[in-house]
C-alpha positions as CSV (number, residue, x, y, z in Angstrom):
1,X,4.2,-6.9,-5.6
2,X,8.0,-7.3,-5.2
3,X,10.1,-4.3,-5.2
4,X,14.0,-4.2,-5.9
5,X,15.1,-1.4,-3.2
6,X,18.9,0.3,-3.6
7,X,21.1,1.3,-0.3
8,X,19.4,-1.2,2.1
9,X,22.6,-1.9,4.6
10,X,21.1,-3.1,7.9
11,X,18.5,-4.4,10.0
12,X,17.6,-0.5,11.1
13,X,16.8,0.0,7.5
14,X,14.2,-2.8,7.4
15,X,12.6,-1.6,10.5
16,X,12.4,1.9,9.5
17,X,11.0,1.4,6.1
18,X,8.4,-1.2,7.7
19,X,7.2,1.1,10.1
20,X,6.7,3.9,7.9
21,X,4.9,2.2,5.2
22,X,2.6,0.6,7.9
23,X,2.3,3.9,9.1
24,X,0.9,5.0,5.8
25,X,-1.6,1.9,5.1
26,X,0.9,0.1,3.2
27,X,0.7,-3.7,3.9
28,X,4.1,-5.0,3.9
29,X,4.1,-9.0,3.3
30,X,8.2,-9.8,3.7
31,X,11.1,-7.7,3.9
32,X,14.5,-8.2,4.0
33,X,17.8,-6.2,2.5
34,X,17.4,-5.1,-1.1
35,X,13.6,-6.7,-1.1
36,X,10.0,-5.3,-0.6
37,X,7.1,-7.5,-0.9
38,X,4.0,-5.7,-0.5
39,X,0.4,-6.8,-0.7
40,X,-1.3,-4.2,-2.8
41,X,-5.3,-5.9,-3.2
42,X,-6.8,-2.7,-0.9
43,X,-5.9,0.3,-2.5
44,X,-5.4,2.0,-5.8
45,X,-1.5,1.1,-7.4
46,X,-0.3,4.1,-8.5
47,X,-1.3,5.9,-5.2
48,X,0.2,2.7,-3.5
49,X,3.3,3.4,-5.5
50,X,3.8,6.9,-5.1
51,X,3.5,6.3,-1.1
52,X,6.1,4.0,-1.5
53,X,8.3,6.3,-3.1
54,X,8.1,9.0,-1.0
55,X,9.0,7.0,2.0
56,X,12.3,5.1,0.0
57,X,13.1,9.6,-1.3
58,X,12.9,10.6,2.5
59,X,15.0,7.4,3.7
60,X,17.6,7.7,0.8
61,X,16.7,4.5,-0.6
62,X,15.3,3.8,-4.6
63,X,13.5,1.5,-6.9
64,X,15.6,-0.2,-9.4
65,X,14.4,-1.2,-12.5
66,X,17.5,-3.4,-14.2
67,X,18.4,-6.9,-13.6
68,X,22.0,-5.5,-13.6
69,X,21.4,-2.8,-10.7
70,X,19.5,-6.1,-9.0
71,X,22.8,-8.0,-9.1
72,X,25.1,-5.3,-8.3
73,X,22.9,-4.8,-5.0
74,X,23.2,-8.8,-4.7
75,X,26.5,-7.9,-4.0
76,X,26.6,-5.6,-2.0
77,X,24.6,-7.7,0.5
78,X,26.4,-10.5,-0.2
79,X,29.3,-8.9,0.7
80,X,28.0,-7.3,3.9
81,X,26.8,-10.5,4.9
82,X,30.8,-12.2,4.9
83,X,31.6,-9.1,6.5
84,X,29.1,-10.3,9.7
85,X,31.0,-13.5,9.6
86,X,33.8,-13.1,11.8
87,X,36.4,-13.7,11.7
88,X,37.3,-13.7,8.3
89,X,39.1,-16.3,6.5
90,X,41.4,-14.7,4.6
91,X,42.4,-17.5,2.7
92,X,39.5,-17.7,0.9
93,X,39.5,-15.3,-2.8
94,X,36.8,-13.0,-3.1
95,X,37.3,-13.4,-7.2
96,X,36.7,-17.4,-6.6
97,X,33.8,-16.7,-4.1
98,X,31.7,-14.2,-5.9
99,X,31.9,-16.3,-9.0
100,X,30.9,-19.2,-7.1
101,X,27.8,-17.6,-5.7
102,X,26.5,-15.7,-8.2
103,X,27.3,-18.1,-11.0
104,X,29.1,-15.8,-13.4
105,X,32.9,-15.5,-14.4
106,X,34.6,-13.0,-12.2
107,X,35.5,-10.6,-14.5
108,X,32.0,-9.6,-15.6
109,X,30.9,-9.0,-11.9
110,X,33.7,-7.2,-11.4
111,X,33.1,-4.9,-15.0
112,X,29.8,-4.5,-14.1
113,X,29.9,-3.2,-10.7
114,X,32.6,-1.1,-11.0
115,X,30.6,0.6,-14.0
116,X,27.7,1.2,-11.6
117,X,29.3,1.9,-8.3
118,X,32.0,3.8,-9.4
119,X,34.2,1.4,-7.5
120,X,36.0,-2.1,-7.4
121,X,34.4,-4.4,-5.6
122,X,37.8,-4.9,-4.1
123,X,37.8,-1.8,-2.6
124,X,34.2,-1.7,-1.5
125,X,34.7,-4.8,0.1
126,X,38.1,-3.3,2.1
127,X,35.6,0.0,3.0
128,X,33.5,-2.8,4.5
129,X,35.9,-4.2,6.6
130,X,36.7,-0.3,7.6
131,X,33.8,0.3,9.1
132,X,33.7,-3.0,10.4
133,X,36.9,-2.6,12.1
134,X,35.5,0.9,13.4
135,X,32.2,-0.1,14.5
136,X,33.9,-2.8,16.6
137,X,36.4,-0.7,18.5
């Protein structure tokens, strides 16, 4: 079963949630930001599924359910990931880049997220490079 998974940000959160499902039975085929694959054949789902929630609750993480929420977290990572890329190249647009990835016009990404997030992804992106800039000094 593949789970969509909300406020995934870094490699501690993959190890955390790994552990603690294995900790509770919970076989845990392939993780990675914003993606849990688990392999539910021993067990009943709904008890499955209500261990998994209780872990993502306690951790601050969260199912989601829309394909809009899934690409607003595909951005996110996205995002995070260019972040990792130093040094940046500031040359490059963000509009232009997003568009190009994700295959959609700019302006809808843009509507979208900010309708969800409560926030550009302009300025998410500069809170980004914040705490980049923070973690590195």
């Amino acid at each position: 079963m593949k789970l969509n998974i909300k406020n995934m940000v870094c490699s501690r959160c993959l190890k955390v949630l790994r552990q603690e499902l294995e900790q509770l039975g919970i076989n845990v085929s392939s993780i990675e930001l914003g993606v849990l694959v688990i392999d539910e054949t021993a067990g009943n789902h709904n008890e499955i599924m209500e261990k998994i929630e209780s872990v993502l609750h306690t951790n601050k993480f969260e199912i989601i359910h829309s394909s809009e929420e899934v690409l607003v977290e595909k951005i996110k990572h996205f995002l995070l990931r260019k972040i990792e890329e130093l040094p940046l190249d500031s040359t490059v647009n963000l509009s232009q880049t997003l568009s190009a990835e994700f295959n959609h016009e700019y302006k809808s990404l843009s509507k979208l997220f900010s309708h969800l997030e409560n926030t550009t992804v302009e300025k998410y992106f500069i809170n980004l490079k914040i705490e980049k800039v923070k973690q590195l000094i």
